[in-house]
N, C-alpha and C positions, 0 to 999 in steps of 0.2 A: 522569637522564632523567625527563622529566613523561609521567604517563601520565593519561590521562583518557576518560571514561565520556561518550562522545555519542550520546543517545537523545530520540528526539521523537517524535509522532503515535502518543502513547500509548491517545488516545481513551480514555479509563476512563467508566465507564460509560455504554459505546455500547449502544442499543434492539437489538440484534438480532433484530429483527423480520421476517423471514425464520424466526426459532426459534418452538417453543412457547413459553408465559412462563416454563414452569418451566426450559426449556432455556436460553434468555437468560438467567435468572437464574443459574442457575451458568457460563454463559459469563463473566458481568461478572465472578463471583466470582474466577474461572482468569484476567483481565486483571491485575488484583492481585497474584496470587500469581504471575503471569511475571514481573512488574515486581520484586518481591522476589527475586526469584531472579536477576535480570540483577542488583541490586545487589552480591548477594552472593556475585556471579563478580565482578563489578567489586574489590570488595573482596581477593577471594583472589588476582588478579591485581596489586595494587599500585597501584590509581588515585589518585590525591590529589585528583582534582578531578571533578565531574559537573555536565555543561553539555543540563538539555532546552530543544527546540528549540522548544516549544510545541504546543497540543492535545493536553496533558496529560490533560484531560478533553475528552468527546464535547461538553458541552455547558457556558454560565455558570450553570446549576443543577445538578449533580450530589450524585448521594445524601451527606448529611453524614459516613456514615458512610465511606461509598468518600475521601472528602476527607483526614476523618481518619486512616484506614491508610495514605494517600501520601506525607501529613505523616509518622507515624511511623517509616515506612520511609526515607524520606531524612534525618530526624534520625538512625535509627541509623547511618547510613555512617560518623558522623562528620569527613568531608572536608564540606570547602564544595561547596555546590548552588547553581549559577546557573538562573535560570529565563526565558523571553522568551515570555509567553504569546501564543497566536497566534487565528485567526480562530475558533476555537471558543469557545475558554475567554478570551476578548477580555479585560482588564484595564477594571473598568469599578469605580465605588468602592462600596464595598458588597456588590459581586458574590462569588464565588467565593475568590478571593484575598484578601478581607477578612473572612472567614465565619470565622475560626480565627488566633490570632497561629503566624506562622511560624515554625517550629524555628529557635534559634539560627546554625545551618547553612547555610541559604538567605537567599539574595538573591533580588531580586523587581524584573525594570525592569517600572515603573509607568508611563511615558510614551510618545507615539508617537515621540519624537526620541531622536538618539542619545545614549547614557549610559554608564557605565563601573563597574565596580567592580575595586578592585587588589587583587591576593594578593601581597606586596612576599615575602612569608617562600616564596613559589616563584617570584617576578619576572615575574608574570603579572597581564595586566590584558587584562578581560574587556566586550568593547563592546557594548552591544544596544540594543533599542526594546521595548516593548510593542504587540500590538496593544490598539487600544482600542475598537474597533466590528468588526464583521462582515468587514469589507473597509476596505482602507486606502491609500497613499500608503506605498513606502518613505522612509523618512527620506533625505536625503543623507549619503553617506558620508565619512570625516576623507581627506583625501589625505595621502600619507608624506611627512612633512616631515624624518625622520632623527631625531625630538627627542624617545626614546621614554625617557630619564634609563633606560639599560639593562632596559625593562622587555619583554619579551615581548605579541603585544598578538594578540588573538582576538576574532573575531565571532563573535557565538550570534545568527539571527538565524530567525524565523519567514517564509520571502518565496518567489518566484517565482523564478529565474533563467533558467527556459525562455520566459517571454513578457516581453516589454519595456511590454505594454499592460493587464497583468492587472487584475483586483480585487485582488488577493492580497500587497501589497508589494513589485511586479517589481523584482529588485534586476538593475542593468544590470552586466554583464560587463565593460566597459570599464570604468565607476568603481569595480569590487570589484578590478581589475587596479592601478589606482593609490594603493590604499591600505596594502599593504607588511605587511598581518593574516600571519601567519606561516599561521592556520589559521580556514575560517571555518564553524563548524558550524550548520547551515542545518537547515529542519525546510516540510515543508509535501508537497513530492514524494513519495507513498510508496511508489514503486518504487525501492529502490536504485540507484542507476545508481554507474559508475565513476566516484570521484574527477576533479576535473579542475582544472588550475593556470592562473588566471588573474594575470598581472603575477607576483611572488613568493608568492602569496597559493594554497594549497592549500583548495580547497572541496569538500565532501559534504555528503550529503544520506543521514541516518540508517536512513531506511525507516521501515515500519510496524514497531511492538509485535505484534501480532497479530493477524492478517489479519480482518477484520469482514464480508467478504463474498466472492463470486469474483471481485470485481475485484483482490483483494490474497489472488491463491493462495500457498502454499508456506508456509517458515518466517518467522518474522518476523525481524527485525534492529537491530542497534546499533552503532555504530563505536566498538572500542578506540582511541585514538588515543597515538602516541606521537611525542615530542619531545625531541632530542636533538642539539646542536649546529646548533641552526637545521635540522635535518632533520625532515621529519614526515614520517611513515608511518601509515598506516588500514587496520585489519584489520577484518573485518567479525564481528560476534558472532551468531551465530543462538540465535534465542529457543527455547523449548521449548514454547510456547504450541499449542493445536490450530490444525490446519493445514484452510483450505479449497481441495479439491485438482480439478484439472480431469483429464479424462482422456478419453478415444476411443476408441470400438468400433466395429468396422467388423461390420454385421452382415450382409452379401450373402449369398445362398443362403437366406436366412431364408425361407418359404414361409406365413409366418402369424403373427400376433401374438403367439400360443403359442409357437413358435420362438423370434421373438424375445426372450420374457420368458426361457426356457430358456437363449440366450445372453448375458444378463443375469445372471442368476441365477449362472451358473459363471461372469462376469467376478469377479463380487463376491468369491465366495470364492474365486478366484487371489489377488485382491488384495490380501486378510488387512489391513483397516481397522481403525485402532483406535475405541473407537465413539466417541470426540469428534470421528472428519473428516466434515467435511461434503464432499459430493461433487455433482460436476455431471459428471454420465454424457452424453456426445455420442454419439449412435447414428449413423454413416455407412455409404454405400455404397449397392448398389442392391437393389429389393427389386419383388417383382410388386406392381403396382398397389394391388392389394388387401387386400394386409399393413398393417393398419394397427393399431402395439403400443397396447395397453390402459393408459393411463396408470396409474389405478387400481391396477390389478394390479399394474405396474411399480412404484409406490407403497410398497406392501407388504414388496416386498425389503429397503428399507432402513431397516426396525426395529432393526435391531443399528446402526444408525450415527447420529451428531447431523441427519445432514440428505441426504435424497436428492433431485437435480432431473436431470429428463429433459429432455433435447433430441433432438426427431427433425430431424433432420438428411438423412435418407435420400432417394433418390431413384429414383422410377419407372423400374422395369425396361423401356426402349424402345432397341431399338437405332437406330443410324444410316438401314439402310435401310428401315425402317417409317417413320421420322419423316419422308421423303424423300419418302414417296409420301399420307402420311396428311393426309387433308381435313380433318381437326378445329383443332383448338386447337395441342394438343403441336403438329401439325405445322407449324401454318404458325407457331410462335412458334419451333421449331430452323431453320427456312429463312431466318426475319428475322435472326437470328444467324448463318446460318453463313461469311459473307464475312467477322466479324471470328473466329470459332471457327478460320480458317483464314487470317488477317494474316499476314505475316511478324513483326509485333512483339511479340515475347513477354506484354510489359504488355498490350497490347491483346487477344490471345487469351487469357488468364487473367480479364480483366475480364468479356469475353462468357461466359467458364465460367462465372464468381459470376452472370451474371444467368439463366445458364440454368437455371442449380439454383436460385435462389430462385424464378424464374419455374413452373419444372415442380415446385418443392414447391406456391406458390400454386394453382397449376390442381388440384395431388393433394387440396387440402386440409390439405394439412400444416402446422405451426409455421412462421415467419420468426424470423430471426434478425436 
């Protein structure tokens, strides 16, 4: 059995600018030290080989010293390290990837065309590109000709597969179907999504290392991947890295900003956060007019935590039949609504709800989303 370690959209020293400096700074530090420690589950698991997918680093300048620990830590694996840099850390000469000679271990595709390197002693041969600028062109791919002299054959590829038009290297699903890759480990998507089999060819998409903002909440991930008799199977690896986590409070009945921060206050400590999560508190539900929470103050809660952001969410306590009869605003903007608030098309009645809340939060004065 081949067992291999696919991880990409490591982002190492990402700005976390959203952080104070000194927090960012030990954010970047904990990007390192999860990457060291996916290796060394990689390791006690039996991998023989590690394929990143690219945007290994945030940027083509990254601190020398963060360069050098990534180096070191994939020379200790001792298994071979394939690399396919992608639209961040672009393979450009001089750049990042030439700042330091590479550990014996690693491989490095330099070009924007396709390339190969073979591991004959596991009968595996590893196909990729380089990005070399920002945005790119996917290279064209090899189509199965049957003529692989008994060798196993994988793509590592930094690219697109959701859009056929992207900046990004859109790799087209049709031609990833006809080229007979046993398995094609892919990097740029950093939502995990499910595996999915194009022609013979099994592809994923590794996920984030560790989530940089709320757009990449929860834990972060890696594909174990294993191979066995032309089978491949993808287990997904969760990282240990801090998590930035989204969550909802419904705060109705609240009668005042105080209130509010009060049901604030007991959220947090139900929740028992460790203080590296950063969190983004959604306040929902309806509330009198005149409740409006004290950000500031709200603020202040999450001193025990890496990061607290508030979303007021909430909306003006008005029922149906005031709005029915009211000569203002509120009213006559629930009556322009209310033929599709009462469609028979589901879609359609759901749509008019989102405008009616962002509408009656604009009128309250409150945040849009």
């Amino acid at each position: 059995m081949l067992r291999i370690l696919h991880a990409g959209d490591l982002h190492l020293d990402s700005a976390f600018s959203a952080f104070p400096a000194s927090v960012a700074a030990r954010r970047r530090v904990c990007q390192c030290a999860v990457f060291e420690a996916l290796l060394e589950e990689a390791s006690a698991r039996g991998v023989s080989l590690v394929l990143l997918a690219g945007d290994c680093f945030d940027t083509v300048t990254p601190d020398p010293d963060t360069v050098r620990r990534f180096f070191r830590a994939l020379e200790k694996t001792g298994v071979p390290v394939v690399i396919a840099p992608g639209n961040h850390d672009f393979y450009t000469k001089g750049g990042v990837w030439d700042s330091l000679p590479l550990p014996s271990n690693v491989c490095l595709f330099r070009r924007g065309h396709l390339e190969y390197f073979s591991f004959p002693e596991m009968g595996v041969a590893v196909y990729g590109y380089a990005f070399t600028a920002q945005s790119m062109a996917a290279p064209r791919l090899p189509l199965d000709t049957g003529a692989d002299n008994g060798m196993m054959r994988i793509l590592l590829a930094h690219g697109d597969i959701t859009s056929a038009v992207g900046p990004y290297a859109p790799i087209v699903p049709d031609e990833l179907a006809g080229t007979g890759f046993a398995y094609a480990a892919l990097g740029h998507i950093h939502k995990p999504v499910k595996p999915c089999r194009y022609g013979k060819t099994l592809a994923a998409y590794s996920g984030f290392l560790a989530g940089r903002g709320f757009d990449e909440p929860g834990e972060g991930h890696a594909n174990l991947v294993e191979i066995q008799d032309g089978r491949v199977t993808v287990t997904p690896l969760k990282t240990n890295a801090p998590i930035f986590l989204l969550h909802e409070l419904d705060v109705s009945g609240s009668e005042s900003g105080e209130a509010v921060r009060a049901r604030v206050a007991q959220e947090l400590e139900a929740l028992s956060l460790s203080p590296d999560t950063a969190l983004r508190l959604c306040l929902v539900g309806q509330v009198p007019s005149g409740c409006m929470p004290d950000k500031a103050a709200l603020a202040h809660l999450g001193e025990g935590i890496a990061l607290l952001e508030i979303k007021d969410e909430t909306l003006p306590l008005l029922d149906a039949a005031f709005l029915q009869k009211d000569q203002g605003l509120f009213g006559a903007f629930y009556r322009a609504l209310l033929p599709k608030l009462q469609s028979e098309s589901e879609g359609e009645r759901a749509l008019a709800a989102e405008a009616l809340r962002l509408g009656f939060a604009a009128l309250s004065g409150r945040e849009l989303l």
